[in-house]
KOLLUM-633584 format. One record per residue (C-alpha): residue in three letters; x, y, z; residue number from 1. Coordinates in nm, 2 decimals. Example, Ala and Ser with C-alpha at 12.3 -4.5 7.8 and 13.67 -1.06 7.14 Angstrom:
BEGIN
<'ALA',<1.23,-0.45,0.78>,1>
<'SER',<1.37,-0.11,0.71>,2>
end
This chain:
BEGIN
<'UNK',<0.84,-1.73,-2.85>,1>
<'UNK',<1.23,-1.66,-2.83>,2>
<'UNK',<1.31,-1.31,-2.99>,3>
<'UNK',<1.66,-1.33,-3.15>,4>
<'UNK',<1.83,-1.13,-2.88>,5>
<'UNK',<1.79,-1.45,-2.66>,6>
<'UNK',<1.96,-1.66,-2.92>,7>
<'UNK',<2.35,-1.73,-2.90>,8>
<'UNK',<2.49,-1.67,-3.25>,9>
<'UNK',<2.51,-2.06,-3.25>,10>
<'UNK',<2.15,-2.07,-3.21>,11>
<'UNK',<2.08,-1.81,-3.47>,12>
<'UNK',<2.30,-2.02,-3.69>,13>
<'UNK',<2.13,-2.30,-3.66>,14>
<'UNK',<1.76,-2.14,-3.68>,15>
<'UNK',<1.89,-1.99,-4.04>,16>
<'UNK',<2.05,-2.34,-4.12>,17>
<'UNK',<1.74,-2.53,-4.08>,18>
<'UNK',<1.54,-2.26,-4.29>,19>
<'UNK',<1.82,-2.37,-4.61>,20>
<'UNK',<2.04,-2.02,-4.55>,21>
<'UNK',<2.41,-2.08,-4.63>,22>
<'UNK',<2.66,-2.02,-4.33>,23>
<'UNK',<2.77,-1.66,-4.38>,24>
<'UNK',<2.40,-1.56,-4.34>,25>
<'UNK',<2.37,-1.60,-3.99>,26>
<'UNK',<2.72,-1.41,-3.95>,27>
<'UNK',<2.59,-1.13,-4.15>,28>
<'UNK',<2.21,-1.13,-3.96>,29>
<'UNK',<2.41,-1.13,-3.62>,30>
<'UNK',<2.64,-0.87,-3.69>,31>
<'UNK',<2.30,-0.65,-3.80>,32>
<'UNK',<2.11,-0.74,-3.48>,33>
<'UNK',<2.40,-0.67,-3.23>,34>
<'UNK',<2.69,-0.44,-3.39>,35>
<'UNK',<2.41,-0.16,-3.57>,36>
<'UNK',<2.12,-0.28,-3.35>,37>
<'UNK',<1.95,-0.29,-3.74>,38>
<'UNK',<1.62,-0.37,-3.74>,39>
<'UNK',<1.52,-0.65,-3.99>,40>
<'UNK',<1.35,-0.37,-4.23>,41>
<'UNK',<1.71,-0.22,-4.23>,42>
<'UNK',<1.92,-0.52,-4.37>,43>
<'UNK',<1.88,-0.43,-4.73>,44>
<'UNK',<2.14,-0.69,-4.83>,45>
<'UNK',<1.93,-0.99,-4.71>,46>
<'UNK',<1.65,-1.11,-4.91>,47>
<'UNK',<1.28,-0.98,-4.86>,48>
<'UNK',<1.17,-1.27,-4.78>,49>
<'UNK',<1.42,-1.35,-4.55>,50>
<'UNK',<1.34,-1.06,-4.38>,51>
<'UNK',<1.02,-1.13,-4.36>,52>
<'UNK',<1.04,-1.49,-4.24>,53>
<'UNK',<1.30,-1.35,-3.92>,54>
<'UNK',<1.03,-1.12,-3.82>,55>
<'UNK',<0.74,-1.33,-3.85>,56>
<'UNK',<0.92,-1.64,-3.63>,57>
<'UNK',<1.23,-1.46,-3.45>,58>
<'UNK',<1.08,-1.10,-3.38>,59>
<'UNK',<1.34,-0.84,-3.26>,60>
<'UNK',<1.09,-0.82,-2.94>,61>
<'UNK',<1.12,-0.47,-2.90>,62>
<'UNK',<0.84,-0.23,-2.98>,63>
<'UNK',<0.83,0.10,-2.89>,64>
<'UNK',<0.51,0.26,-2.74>,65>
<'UNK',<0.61,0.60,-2.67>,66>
<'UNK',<0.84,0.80,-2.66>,67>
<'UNK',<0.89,1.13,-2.49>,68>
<'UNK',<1.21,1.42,-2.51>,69>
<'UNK',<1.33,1.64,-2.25>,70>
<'UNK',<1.65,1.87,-2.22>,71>
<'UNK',<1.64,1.99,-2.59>,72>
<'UNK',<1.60,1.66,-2.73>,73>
<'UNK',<1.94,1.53,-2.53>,74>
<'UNK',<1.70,1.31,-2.26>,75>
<'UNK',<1.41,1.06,-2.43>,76>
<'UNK',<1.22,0.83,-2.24>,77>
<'UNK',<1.10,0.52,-2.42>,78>
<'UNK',<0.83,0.31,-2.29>,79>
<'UNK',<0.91,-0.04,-2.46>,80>
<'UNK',<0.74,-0.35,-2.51>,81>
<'UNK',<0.96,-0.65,-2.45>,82>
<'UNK',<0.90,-0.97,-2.61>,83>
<'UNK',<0.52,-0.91,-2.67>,84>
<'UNK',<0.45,-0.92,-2.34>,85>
<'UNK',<0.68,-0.67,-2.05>,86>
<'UNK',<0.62,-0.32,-2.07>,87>
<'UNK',<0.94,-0.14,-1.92>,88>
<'UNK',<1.10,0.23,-1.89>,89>
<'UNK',<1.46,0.30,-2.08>,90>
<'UNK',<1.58,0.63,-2.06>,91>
<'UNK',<1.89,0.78,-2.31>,92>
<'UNK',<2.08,1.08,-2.17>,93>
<'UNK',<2.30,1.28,-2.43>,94>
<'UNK',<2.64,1.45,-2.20>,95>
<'UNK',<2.89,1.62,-2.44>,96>
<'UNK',<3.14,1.40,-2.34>,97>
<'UNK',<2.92,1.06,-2.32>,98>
<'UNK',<2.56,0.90,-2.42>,99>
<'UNK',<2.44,0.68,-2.14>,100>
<'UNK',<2.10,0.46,-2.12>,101>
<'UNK',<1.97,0.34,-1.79>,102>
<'UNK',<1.80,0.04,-1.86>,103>
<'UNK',<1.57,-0.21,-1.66>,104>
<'UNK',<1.65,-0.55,-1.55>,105>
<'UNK',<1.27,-0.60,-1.44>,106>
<'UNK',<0.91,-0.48,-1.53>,107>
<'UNK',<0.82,-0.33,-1.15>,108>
<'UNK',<1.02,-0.41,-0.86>,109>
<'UNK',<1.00,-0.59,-0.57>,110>
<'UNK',<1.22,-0.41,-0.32>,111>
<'UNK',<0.94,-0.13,-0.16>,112>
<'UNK',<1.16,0.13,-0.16>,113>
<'UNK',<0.85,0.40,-0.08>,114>
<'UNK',<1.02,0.69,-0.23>,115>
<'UNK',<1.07,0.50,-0.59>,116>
<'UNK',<0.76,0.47,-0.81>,117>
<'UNK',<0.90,0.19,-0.94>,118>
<'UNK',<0.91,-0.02,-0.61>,119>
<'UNK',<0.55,0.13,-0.56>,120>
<'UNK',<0.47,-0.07,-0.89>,121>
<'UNK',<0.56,-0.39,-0.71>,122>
<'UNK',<0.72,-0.65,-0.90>,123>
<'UNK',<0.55,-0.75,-1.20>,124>
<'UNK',<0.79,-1.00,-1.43>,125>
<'UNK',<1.16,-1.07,-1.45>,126>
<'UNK',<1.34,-0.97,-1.77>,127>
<'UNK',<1.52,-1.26,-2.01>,128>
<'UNK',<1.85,-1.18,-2.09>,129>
<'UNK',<1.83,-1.09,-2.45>,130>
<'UNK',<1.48,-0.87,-2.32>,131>
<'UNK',<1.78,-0.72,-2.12>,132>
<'UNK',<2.02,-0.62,-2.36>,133>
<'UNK',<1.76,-0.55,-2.64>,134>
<'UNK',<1.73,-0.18,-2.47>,135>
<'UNK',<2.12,-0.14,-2.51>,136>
<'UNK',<2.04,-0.21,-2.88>,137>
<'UNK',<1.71,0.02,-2.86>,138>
<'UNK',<1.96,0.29,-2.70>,139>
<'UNK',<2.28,0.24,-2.99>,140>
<'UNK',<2.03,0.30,-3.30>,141>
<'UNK',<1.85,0.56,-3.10>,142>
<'UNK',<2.20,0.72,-3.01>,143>
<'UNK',<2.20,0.86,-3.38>,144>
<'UNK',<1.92,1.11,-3.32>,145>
<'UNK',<2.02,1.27,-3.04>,146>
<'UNK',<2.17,1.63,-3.09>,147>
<'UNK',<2.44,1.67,-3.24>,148>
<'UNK',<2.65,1.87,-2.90>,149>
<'UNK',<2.67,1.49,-2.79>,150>
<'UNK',<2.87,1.19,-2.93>,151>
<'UNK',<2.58,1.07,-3.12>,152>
<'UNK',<2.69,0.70,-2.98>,153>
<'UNK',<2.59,0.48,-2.69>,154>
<'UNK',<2.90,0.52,-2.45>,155>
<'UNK',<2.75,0.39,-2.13>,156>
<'UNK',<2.47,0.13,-2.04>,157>
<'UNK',<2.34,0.19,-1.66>,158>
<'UNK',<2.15,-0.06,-1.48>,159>
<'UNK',<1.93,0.17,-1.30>,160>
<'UNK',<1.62,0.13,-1.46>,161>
<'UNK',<1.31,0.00,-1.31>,162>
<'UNK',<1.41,-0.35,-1.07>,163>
<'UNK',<1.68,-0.45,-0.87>,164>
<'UNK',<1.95,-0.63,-1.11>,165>
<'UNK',<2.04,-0.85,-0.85>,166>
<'UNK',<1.72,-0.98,-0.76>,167>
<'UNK',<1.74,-1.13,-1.11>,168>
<'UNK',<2.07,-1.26,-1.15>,169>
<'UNK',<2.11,-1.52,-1.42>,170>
<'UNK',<1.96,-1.33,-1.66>,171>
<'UNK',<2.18,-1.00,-1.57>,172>
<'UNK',<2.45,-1.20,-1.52>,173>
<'UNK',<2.34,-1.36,-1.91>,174>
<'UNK',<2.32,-0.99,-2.06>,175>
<'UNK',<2.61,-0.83,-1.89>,176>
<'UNK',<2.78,-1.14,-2.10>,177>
<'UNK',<2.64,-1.03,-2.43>,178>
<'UNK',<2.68,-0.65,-2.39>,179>
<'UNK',<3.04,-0.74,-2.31>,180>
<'UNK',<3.12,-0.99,-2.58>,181>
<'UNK',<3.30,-0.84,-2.83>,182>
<'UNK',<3.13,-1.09,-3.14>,183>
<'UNK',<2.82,-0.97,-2.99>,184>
<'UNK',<2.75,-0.62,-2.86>,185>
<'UNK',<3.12,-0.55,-2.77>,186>
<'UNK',<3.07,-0.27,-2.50>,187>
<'UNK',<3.38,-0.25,-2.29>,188>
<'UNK',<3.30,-0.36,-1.92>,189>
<'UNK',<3.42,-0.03,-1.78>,190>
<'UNK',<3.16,0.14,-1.95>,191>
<'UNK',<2.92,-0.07,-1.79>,192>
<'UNK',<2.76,-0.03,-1.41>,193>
<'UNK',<2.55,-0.22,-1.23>,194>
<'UNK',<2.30,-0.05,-0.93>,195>
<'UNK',<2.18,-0.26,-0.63>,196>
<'UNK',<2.03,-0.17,-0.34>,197>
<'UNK',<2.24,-0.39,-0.15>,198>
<'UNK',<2.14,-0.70,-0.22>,199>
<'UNK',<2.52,-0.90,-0.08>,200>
<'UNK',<2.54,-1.23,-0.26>,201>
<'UNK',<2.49,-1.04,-0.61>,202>
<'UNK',<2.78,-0.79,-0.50>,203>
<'UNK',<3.01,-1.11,-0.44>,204>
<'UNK',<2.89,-1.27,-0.77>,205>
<'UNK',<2.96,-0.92,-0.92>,206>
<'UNK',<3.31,-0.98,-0.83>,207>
<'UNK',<3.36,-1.34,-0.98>,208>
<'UNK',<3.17,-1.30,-1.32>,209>
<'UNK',<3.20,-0.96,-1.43>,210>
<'UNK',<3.49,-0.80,-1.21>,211>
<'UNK',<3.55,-0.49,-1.45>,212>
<'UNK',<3.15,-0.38,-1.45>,213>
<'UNK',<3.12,-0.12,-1.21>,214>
<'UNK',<2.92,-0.10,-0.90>,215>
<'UNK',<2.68,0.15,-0.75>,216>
<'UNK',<2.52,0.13,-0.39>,217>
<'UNK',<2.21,0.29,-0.30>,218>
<'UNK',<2.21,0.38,0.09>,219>
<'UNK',<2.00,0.65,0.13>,220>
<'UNK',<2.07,0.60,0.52>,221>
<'UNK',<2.38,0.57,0.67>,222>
<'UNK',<2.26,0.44,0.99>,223>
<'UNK',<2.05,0.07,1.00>,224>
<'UNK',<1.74,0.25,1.18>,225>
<'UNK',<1.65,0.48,0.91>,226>
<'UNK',<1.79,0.25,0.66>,227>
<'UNK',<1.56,-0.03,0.72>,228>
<'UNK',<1.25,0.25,0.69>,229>
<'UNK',<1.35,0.34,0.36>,230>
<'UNK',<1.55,0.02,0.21>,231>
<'UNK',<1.36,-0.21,0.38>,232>
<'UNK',<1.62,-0.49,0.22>,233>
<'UNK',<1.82,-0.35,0.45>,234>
<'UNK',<1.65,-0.59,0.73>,235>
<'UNK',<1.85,-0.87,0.56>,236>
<'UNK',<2.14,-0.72,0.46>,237>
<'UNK',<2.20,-0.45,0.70>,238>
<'UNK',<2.52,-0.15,0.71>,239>
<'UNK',<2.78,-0.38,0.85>,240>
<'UNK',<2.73,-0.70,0.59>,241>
<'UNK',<2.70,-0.40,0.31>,242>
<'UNK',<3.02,-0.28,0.37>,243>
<'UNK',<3.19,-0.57,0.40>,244>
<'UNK',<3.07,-0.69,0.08>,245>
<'UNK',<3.17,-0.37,-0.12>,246>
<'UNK',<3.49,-0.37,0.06>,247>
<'UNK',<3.57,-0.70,-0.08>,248>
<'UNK',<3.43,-0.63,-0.43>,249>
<'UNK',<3.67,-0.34,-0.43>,250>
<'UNK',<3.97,-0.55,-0.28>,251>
<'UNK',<3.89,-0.78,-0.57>,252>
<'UNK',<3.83,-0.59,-0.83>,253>
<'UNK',<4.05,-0.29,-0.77>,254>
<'UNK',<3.78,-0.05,-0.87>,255>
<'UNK',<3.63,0.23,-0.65>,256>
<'UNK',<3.25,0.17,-0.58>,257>
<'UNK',<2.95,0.46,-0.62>,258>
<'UNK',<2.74,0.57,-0.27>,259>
<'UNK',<2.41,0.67,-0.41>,260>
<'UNK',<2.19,0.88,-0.21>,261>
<'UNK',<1.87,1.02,-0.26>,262>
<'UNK',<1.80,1.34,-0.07>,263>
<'UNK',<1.49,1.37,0.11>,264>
<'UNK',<1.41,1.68,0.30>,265>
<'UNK',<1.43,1.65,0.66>,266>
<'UNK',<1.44,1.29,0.65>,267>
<'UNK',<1.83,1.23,0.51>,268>
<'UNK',<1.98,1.50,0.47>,269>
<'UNK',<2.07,1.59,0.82>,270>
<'UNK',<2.42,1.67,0.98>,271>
<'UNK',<2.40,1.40,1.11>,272>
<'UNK',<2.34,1.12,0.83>,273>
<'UNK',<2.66,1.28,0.64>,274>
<'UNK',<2.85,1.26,0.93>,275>
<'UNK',<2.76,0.89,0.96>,276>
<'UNK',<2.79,0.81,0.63>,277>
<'UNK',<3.18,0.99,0.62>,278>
<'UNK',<3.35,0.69,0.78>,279>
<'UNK',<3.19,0.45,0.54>,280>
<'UNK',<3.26,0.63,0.24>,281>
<'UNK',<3.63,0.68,0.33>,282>
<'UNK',<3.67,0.33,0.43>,283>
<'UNK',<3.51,0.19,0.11>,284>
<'UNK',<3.75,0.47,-0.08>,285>
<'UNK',<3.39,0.52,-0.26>,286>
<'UNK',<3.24,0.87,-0.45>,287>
<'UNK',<2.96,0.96,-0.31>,288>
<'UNK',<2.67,1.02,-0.57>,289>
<'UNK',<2.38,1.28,-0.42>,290>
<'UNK',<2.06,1.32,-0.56>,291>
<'UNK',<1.76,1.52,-0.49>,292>
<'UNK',<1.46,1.30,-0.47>,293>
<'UNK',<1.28,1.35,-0.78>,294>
<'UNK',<0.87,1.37,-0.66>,295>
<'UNK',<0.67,1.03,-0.72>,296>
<'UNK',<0.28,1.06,-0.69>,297>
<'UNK',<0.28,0.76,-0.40>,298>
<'UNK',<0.56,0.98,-0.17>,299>
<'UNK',<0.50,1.28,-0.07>,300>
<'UNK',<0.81,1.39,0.06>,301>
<'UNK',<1.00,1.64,-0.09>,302>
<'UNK',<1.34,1.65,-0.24>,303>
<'UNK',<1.62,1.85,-0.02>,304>
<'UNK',<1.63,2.24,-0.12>,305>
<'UNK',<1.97,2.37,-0.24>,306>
<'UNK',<2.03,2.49,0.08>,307>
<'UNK',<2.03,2.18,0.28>,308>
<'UNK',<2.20,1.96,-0.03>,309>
<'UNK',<2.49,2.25,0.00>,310>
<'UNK',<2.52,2.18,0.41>,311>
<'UNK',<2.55,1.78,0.31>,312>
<'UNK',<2.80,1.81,0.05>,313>
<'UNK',<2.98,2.10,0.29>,314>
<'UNK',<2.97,1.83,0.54>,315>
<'UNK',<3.09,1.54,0.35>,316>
<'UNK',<3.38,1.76,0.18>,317>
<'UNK',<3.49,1.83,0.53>,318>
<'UNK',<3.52,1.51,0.64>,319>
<'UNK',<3.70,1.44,0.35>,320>
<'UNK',<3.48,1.26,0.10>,321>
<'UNK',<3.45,1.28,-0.26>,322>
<'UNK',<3.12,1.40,-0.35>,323>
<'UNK',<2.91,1.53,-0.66>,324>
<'UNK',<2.56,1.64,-0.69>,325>
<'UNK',<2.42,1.47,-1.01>,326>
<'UNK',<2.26,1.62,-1.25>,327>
<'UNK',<1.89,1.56,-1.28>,328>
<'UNK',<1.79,1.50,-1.64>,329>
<'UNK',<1.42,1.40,-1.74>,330>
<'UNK',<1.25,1.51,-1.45>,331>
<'UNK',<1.00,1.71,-1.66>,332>
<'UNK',<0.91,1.38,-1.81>,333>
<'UNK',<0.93,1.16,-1.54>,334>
<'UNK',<1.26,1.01,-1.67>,335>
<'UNK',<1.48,1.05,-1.36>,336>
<'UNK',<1.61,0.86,-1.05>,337>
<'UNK',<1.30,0.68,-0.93>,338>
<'UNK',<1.01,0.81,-1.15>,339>
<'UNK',<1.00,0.53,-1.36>,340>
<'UNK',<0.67,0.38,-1.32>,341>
<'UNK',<0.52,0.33,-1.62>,342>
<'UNK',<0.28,0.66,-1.60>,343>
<'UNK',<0.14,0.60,-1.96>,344>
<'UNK',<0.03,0.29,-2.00>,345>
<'UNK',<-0.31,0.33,-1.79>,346>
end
């Protein structure tokens, strides 16, 4: 059954047409669904039985399971259902400056990534579009409860969640459309970024459809040996292809491209790696993104200690590179880089 984010406002038009609604109904339901992210029970100037009816043959599709808080109620982790059927991870994060969600273009992933509990999932179903964008929704209505030392308003949608966005294209490609359409969702693209782990031909396509989303790269390794250990896409899109994709995303989109890099001790983080990874950064004109590897129950590697994250950045800064250390929100409920994976639906 199609939930009425998959519906174009044309569609939805047509549905309430057929059911004997006048024209402006289907304006007024849309602008509900997508500009308040309302659910049905909240559209008190449409008819009971309306509302009924749209919830009984075009559900929402989005049912939350649990929900857990973190960082004095600035960081919740929702596990969602997703059209009856996908369970997936979203994550809010209140900043004072910002509210961003990381949401999931997949339900598992398919990529292996060993240090990700998502990729230790394995891939378990692609996402539809409006299944896609319905946790942007989630994440706007949701936005009003967070404390009030943050905006109290989505600002930013990540696709970092659980999957690799590129390894489901037409339907990110589909979302990205409605969270930028300004009839629809109406998010400005800049606000917007997109997280691969280097999958090339959705980096071009990146460029051609949505040249104003931005565009984070997770290396991890800067050199193709250890890369293809812990990317193992890297096999088929190895260091040299990467770069020459990001460099021509940049060239075409005039925007400066994100280095992600999770931090594992001893295996990473070495004087070496940063000094590798210096020339590529500076080439790229990219910031480089660190991140201590938060602990998953299938790796048992641990994250870098301060000191050795302080001798990367130190490293990186000398050579010249823009560099942060992000700030780990959710670890204490499994809501950070690479924990998502689903822990409480066994």
């Amino acid at each position: 059954m199609a939930t009425a984010y998959d519906l174009t406002r044309e569609q939805l038009a047509e549905r309430l047409a057929a059911w004997g609604e006048p024209a402006f109904r289907a304006k007024q339901v849309w602008s509900q669904l997508w500009k308040r992210g309302a659910t049905y029970e909240a559209m008190s100037e449409i008819s009971p039985a309306l509302r009924e009816r749209l919830a009984r043959e075009l559900p929402l599709g989005v049912e939350v399971l649990t929900e857990r808080t973190a960082d004095r109620g600035a960081t919740r982790k929702a596990l969602l259902k997703l059209g009856g059927q996908h369970v997936i991870e979203a994550v809010l994060m209140g900043y004072r400056d910002r509210v961003t969600v990381c949401i999931s273009s997949q339900a598992g992933c398919a990529m292996g990534c060993t240090f990700c509990a998502t990729g230790q999932m394995g891939l378990q179903n692609n996402l539809t579009p409006g299944e896609i964008s319905a946790q942007a929704v989630w994440a706007r209505r949701e936005a009003a409860r967070l404390p009030a030392s943050t905006p109290q308003r989505l600002t930013n949608v990540v696709f970092m969640g659980m999957g690799e966005p590129f390894a489901n294209q037409r339907h990110v490609f589909t979302s990205l459309a409605q969270l930028t359409d300004p009839a629809a969702f109406g998010l400005g693209a800049r606000h917007i970024t997109v997280s691969t782990v280097g999958i090339v031909p959705g980096i071009e396509r990146l460029a051609e459809r949505a040249p104003q989303v931005g565009l984070a790269v997770s290396f991890h390794a800067a050199s193709d040996e250890l890369r293809d250990q812990l990317v193992p896409p890297n096999t088929r899109y190895p260091l040299h292809k990467l770069e020459r994709a990001i460099a021509d995303w940049r060239l075409r989109t005039r925007r400066r491209p994100s280095i992600e890099w999770a931090l594992i001790d001893r295996v990473n983080d070495t004087t070496e790696q940063a000094e590798l990874l210096a020339p590529i950064a500076r080439r790229l004109g990219a910031h480089v993104n660190l991140i201590p590897l938060n602990p998953t129950p299938g790796y048992p590697v641990l994250g870098s200690p301060p000191a050795r994250i302080r001798r990367f950045v130190d490293t990186l800064e000398r050579l010249h590179v823009n560099v942060t250390v992000r700030d780990t929100r959710g670890r204490s409920i499994d809501a950070a880089c690479g924990q998502l994976a689903l822990a409480t639906t066994g």
